[in-house]
Structure formats: C-alpha cells, structure tokens
N, C-alpha and C positions, 0 to 999 in steps of 0.2 A: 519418506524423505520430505514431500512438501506439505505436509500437516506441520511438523518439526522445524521448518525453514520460518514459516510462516509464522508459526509460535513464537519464534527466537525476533525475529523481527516484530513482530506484535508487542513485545516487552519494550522493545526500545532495549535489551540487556544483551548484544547480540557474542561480546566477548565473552559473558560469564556464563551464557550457555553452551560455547565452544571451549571452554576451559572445564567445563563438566563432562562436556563430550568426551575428551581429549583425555579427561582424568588430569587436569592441570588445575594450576591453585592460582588464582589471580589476585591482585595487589587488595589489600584489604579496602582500599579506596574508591576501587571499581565499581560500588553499589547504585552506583550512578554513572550512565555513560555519555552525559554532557552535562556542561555550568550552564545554568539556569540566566537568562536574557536579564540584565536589570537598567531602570535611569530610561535615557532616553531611546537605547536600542528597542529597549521590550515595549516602549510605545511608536518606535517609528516601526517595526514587526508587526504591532497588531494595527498600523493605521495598512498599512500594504496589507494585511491579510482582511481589511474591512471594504478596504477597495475592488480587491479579488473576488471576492463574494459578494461584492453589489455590480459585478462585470458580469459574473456566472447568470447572477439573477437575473440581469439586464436581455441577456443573451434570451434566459426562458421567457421573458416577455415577447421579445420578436421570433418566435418559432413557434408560429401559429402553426403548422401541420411538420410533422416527425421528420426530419431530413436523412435522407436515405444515404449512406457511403456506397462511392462502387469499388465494386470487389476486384481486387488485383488478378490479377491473370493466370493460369496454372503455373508455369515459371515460377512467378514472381511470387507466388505461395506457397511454393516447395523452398524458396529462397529465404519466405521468413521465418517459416518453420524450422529450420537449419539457423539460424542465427538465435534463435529462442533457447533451440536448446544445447548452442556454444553457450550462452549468455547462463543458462543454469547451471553447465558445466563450470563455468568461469567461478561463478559465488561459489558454488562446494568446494575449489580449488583454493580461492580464495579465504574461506570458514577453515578449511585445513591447514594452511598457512599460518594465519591468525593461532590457532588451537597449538599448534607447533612454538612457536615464540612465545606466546604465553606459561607454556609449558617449562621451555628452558632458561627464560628468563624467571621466572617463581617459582622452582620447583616445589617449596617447603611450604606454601602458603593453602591452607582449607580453603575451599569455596566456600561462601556463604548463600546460604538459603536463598532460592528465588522466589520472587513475588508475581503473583501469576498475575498481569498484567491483561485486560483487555477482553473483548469477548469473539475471537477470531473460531474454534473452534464449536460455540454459538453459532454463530452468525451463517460459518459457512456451510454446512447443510442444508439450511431454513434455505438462505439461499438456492443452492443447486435444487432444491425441490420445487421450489417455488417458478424457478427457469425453467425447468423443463415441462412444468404443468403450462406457463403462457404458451411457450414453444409447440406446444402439441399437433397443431394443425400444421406446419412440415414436418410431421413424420420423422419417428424415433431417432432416426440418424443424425438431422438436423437439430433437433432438440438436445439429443445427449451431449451434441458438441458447443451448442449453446451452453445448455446449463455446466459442462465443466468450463469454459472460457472465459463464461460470463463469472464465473465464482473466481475463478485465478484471476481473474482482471478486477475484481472487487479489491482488496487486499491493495494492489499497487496505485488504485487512488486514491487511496490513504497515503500509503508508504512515501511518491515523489515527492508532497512538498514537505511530511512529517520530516524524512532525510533531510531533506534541502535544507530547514529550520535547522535541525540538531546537529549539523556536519560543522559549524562553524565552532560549534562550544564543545565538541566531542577531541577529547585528547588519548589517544589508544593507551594505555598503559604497558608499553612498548617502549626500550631501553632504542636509541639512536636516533631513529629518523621521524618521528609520530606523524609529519605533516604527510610523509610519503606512504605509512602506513594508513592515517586518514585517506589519502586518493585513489588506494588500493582496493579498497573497501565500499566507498561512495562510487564509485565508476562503475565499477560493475554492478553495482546493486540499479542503478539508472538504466544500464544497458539492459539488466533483468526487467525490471519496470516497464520501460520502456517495449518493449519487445511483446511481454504477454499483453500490453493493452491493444498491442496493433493487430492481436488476432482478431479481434476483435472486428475487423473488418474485410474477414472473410465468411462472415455468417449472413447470411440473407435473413435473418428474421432480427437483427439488428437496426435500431433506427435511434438518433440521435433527437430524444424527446425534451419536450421543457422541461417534464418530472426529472430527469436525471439532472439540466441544469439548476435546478432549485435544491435537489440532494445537494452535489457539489458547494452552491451558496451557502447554505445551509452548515456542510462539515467546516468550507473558508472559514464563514461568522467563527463557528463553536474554538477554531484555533487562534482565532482573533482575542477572545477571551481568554483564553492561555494564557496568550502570548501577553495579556495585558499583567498575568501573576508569574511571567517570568518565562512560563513556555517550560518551568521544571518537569527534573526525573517523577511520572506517575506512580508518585510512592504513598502523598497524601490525599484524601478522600477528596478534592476540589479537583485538581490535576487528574488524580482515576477519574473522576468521572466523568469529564472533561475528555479525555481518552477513549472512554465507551461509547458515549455519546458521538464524535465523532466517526467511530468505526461503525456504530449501524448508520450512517447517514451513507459512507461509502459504500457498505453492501445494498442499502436501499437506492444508490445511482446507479449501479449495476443490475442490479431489478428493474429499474424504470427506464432500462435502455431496450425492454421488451415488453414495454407495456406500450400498444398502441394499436392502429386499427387503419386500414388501409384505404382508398375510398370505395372502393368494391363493398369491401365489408361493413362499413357505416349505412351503405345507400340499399344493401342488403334487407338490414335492422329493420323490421317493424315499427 
C-alpha cells in the first residue's frame, strides 16, 4: 500500500491513479491535475517560495551544533502513533471515495496512459539504507525505526508545501461540489503529513542539523523556479526536472536529520 500511496502522490496524478485502481475512466481532461500559476501570481508564488528558502537557510546559518527534540512521553507516543495511523486510514478512505465518484460519474471514459513522474521509488531505498548505516551505533532496533521513519517522513516534506501550491489550481473532476471535494482530499492528506513527520521526534538519534535546513532551502529555491514557469503539471522536460530535483533534496533533508555527531564523539576523534 505505501509504495503505491506514495507513487500516486509523487505524480501529482492522484485521481487518475484511483480511477485505474477503481477500473474507472476519468474525464479526458484530467491529464493534468491543477492550472498552471500564471501573471502576477506565479511571481508573487515564487518571491514567497524565495523568501522560504532564504529563511530555511538563514536558520542553517544559526545552528551552529545539531538541536536535539525532546521525545514525548510514553502516553503521548502511543497517542501519536494512533492518530498516524487514523490519519492513513483517513487518505485510503478517502482514495476510495474519490475512485468511487469518479467511477459513476464516467463510466464510459478509458484512462489514459500515466507518466511516471518523479523519482520516489529511487530515492526511497538509497535512503532507508543510507539511515540505518548512520543509525548504527543505537543498535538495530533504533536504527530500523530510524531508517523507516526517517524514509516515510522524506516524501511529506516534499508533499506539505507541493499540496499547498497545487490545491489552489486543482479542480477535481467531480460533478457538484469540487470545492468540498478539493478539502476532502487536501485535509487529510495534511493530517497524513503532518502526523508521519512528527514521528519523527520520538527517535533519539534524531537531531535538527544545518544540513537538513540547507536541503529544505535548497528544495524552497528549486520550487521557487517552478513556480516562476507557472508551477505546471510535470509533464515537460523543465517542470520534470524541476520535480526530481526537488524530491532528492527532500530525501537528502531526511538523511541529514542523522547526520551528526555528539560532543562525546567529536572530543573522542583523534
């Protein structure tokens, strides 16, 4: 399921690969699943996303040594674990819903060919392997929950502000209400987001590094240029790549939220 979740999100194509799913045929216009930013939006969009990413960067400037999160309480980690996986339950429910309407509203329409967008099943291996090799020195257990946490939380910092961006120009191809079918879709997908990143701070070998904030800066900039050619569906060779680029910058801020070194271990160092 979340290789497939995460593919389907990685396109940006999220209805026409639930209308595959579903065996539904969606509107022939769907090849795209938001209008492209044009005029003065797509430059007041990429001066906010240049701002973003000179704030990210700013931040890596002042964090001279790794800032540690304290970990929630056993409660209160059994607490978020339990809304994580409401919050995944929520999107499948959701994906099915979607799949369903699209269904009965086109019955008669072929899906068209997907464009395999992105490099999410790349990336996320390299990654997971890469975690748990830093991870190593707390012991298997720690590690293996690093590197899957650290790999599921890769993905959704891309995904909050890419949403954020394309929820405004995304019209569902949905007969009645679109605006209510847009909030149906965008909320929980936040709530999912949101949720796997905060595991994130039940890991002890977790530490909030400059290198991540310079990633983060880094993916800002690249959607800052998007955003300056419209922030369009990644269908032509500027816009893909544009999109790839991007998405190793977020698996590479998820890598660098475990790369660091303690002061034990520096003073250690020969």
């Amino acid at each position: 399921m979340g290789p497939r979740i995460s593919e389907g999100l990685a396109h940006g194509n999220t209805l026409l690969w639930l209308a595959q799913a579903q065996g539904a045929a969606p509107p022939p216009s769907s090849t795209a699943l938001w209008d492209p930013y044009g005029g003065s939006a797509a430059i007041f969009l990429a001066l906010v996303l240049f701002a973003l990413a000179g704030g990210f960067a700013f931040v890596g400037t002042r964090l001279r040594a790794p800032l540690k999160v304290t970990r929630p309480e056993l409660t209160v980690t059994w607490f978020m674990i339990a809304i994580w996986l409401l919050a995944n339950y929520a999107v499948i429910i959701v994906w099915w819903v979607y799949g369903l309407q699209v269904r009965e509203a086109y019955p008669n329409f072929v899906a068209p060919r997907m464009h395999r967008v992105g490099t999410f099943l790349v990336d996320a291996p390299v990654t997971f392997f890469v975690i748990l090799y830093l991870t190593r020195r707390w012991g298997w257990k720690i590690a293996l929950a690093s590197a899957a946490i650290g790999t599921a939380s890769a993905p959704m910092i891309f995904e909050f502000p890419f949403d954020l961006i394309i929820m405004w120009g995304s019209e569902p191809p949905l007969p009645g209400h679109p605006m209510l079918y847009r909030q149906l879709l965008f909320v929980s997908l936040f709530l999912w987001e949101f949720t796997t990143v905060s595991l994130l701070t039940l890991l002890p070998s977790m530490r909030v590094t400059a290198y991540a904030a310079y990633a983060v800066a880094g993916m800002c900039a690249v959607f800052a240029i998007w955003a300056l050619f419209g922030f369009a569906f990644p269908a032509e060779p500027l816009s893909l790549g544009l999109n790839i680029i991007s998405k190793v910058l977020c698996f590479a801020a998820a890598i660098t939220l475990f790369v660091w070194r303690s002061d034990e271990e520096v003073s250690a160092r020969p």
